[in-house]
C-alpha positions in Angstrom: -43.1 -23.2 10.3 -40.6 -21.2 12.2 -39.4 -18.1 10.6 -35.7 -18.4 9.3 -32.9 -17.1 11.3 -30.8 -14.9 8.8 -27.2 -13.9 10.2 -25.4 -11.3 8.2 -21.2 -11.3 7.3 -19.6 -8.5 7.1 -17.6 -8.4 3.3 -14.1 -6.9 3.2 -13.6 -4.2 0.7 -10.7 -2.2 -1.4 -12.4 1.4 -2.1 -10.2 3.1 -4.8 -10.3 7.2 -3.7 -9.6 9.0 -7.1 -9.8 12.4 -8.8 -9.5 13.4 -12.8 -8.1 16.7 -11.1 -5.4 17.7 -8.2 -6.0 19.7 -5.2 -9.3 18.6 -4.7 -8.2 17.7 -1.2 -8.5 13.8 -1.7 -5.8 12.7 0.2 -7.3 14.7 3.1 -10.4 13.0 2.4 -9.4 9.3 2.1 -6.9 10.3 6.0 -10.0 11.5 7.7 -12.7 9.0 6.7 -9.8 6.2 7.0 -9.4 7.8 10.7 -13.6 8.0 11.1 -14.0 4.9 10.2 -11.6 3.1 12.3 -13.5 4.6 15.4 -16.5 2.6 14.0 -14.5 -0.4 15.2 -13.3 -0.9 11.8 -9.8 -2.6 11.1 -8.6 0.0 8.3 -5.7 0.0 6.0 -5.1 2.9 4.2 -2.2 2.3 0.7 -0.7 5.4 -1.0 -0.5 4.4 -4.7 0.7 8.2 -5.6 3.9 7.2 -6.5 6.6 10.0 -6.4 5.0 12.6 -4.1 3.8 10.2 -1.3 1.5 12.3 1.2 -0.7 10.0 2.9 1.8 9.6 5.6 2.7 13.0 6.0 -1.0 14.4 6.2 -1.0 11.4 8.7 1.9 12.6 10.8 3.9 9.4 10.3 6.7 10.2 8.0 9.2 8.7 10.3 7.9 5.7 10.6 8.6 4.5 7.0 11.1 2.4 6.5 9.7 0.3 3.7 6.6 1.1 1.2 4.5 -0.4 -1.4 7.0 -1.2 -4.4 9.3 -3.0 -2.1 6.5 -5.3 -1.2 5.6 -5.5 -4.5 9.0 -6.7 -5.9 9.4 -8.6 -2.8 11.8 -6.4 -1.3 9.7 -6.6 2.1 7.6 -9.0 3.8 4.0 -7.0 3.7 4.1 -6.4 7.3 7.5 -4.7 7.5 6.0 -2.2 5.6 2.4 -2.0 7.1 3.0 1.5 9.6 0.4 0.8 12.6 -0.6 4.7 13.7 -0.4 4.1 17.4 -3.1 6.9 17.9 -5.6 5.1 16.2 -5.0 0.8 17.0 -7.1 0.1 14.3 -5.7 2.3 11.6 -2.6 1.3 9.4 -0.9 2.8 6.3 1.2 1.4 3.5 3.2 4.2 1.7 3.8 5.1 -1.2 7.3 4.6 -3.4 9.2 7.8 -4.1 9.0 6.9 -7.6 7.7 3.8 -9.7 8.5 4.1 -13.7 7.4 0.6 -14.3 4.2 0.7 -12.4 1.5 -1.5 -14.6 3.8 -4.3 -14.8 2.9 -4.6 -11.1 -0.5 -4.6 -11.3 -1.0 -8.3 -11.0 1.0 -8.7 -7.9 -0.9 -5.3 -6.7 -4.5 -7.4 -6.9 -2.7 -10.1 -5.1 -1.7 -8.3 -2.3 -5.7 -6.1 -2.2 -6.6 -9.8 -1.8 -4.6 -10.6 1.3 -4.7 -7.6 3.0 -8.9 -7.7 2.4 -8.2 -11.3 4.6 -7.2 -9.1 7.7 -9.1 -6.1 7.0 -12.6 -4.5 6.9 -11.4 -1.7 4.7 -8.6 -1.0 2.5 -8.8 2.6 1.2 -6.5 3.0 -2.0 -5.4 6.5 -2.4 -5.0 6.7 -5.9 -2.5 9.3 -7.9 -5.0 12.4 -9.2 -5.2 12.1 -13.5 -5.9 9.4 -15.3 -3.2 7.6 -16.6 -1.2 4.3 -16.3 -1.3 5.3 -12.1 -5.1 5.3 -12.1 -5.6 2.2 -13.8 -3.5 0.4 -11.7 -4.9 2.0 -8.1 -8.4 1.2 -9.6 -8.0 -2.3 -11.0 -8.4 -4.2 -7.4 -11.1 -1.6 -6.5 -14.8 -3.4 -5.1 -16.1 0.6 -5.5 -14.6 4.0 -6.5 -15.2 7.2 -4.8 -14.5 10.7 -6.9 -13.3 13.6 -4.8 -14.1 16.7 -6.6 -14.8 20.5 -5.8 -17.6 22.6 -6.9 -15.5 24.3 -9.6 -15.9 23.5 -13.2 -12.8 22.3 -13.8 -12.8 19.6 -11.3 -16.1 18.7 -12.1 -15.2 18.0 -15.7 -12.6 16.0 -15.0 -14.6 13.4 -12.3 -17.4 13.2 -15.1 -14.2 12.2 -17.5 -13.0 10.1 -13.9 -16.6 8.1 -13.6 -16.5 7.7 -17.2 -13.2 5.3 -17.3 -14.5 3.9 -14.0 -17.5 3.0 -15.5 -15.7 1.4 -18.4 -13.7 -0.9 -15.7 -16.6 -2.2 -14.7 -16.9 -0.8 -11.3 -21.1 -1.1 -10.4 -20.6 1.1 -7.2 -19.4 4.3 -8.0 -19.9 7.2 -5.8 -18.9 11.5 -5.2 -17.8 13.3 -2.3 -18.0 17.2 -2.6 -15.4 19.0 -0.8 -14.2 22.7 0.0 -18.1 23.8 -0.3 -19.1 26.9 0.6 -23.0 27.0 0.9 -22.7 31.0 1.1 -20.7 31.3 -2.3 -23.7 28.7 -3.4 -26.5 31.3 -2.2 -24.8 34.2 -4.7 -24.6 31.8 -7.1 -20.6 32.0 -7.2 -20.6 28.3 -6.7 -21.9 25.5 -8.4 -24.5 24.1 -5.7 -24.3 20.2 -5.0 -27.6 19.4 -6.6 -26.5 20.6 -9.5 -23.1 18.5 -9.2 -25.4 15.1 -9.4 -27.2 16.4 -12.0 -24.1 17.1 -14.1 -21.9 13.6 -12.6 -25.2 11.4 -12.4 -24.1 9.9 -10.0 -24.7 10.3 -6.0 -23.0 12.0 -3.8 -22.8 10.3 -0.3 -21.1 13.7 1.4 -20.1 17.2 1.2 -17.6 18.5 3.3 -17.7 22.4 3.9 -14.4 24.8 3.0 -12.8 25.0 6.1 -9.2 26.7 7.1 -8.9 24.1 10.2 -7.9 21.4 7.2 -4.7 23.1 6.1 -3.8 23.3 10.1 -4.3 20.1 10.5 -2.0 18.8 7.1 0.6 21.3 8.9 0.5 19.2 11.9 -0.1 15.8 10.2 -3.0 15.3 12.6 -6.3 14.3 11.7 -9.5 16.9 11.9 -11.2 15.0 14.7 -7.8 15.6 17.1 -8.3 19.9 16.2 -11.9 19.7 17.6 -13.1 20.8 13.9 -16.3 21.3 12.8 -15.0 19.2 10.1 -15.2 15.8 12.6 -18.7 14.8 12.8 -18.6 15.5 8.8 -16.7 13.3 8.4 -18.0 10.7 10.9 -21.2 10.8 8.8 -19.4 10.3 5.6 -17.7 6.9 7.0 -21.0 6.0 8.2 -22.7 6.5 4.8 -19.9 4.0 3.4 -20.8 1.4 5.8 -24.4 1.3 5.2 -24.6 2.4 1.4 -24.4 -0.4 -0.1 -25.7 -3.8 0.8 -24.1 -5.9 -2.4 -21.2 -5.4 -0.8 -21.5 -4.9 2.7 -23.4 -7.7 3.8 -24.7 -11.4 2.5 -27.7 -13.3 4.3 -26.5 -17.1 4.9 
């Protein structure tokens, strides 16, 4: 009998980036691994849901682009392509930004899960980059999310706040749930003035698919609003691994045998 021919489709997914604590560098993350995995041949759209201090497009060097963001889509201000930015660097990277303020934000959530749904139609990946805290803007940047990913740093604060962060994930019913470490310093970790990254899954039980060292290149970069890979960092091929780790980490969700 001749063996079966199995064929493998690729699932669209909406990856929620979020933090119980700020300045953990997650909006640096989500650009660079949004950036990485668009040279994967990845159609990527990247939507800033921290409404009121919108940096995803500076970091991204595209400020002037935005003429529209995501609330006027959202209350149909906008057709969702006068507000999609195309980054012209990278053809198969695009960014939705965020709203310089939203007071009414969960009453939105609804339409928000309607439009992950439509965008997921055109895209392989839509990153959300989701306000740091976790209050009514985390709930709503989570609930169209397929699978989280906690930024965090190895300090104690921000490490108790992404256990309290995978907690209320874990309570929305997300299965794949998922750390990147950033700002390490593997010296600091040798003195023991830093809490090392085995210890950080022992405390967050959960796995961490990446740790990105401390490196000064990243704040020139923000400065710039250019992406690590284009300042020849060290930081690039970290990255590179990182978006690689996303596309093969999980096979629920990546891939279904027909």
């Amino acid at each position: 009998m001749p063996e079966q021919t199995r064929r493998f489709i690729f699932v669209s997914e909406a990856i929620v980036f979020t933090s119980g604590k700020g300045g953990v560098g997650k909006t640096t993350v989500i650009s660079n691994i949004g950036v990485e995995l668009s040279q994967l041949d990845k159609k990527v759209i990247m939507l800033d849901t921290d409404m009121g201090l919108r940096n995803l497009d500076l970091v991204m060097g595209i400020e002037d682009k935005v003429n529209y963001n995501i609330l006027d889509i959202l209350n149909r201000s906008c057709r969702i392509r006068q507000a999609i930015i195309r980054n012209k660097k990278y053809p198969n990277l695009y960014v939705i930004p965020a709203a310089p303020s939203m007071d009414t934000l969960c009453s939105y959530e609804a339409r928000f899960k309607i439009l992950i749904e439509e965008l997921k139609a055109s895209f392989d990946y839509c990153l959300i980059d989701s306000p740091a805290g976790i209050d009514s803007g985390f709930w709503f940047s989570v609930s169209p999310a397929d699978r989280a990913i906690v930024v965090t740093t190895p300090h104690v604060s921000a490490i108790h706040d992404a256990r309290r962060c995978i907690s209320l994930l874990d309570s929305a019913h997300l299965d794949d749930i998922s750390v990147i470490v950033n700002a390490y310093d593997k010296h600091m970790v040798r003195r023991h003035q830093m809490i090392s990254d085995n210890d950080i899954t022992a405390l967050l039980s959960t796995r961490i698919i990446g740790t990105i060292p401390y490196d000064k290149s990243v704040i020139i970069c923000q400065n710039r609003g250019i992406p690590v890979r284009e300042a020849k960092s060290r930081l690039s091929p970290v990255f590179a691994r990182i978006s690689g780790q996303i596309i093969h980490s999980s096979d629920d969700m990546r891939g279904a045998a027909v």
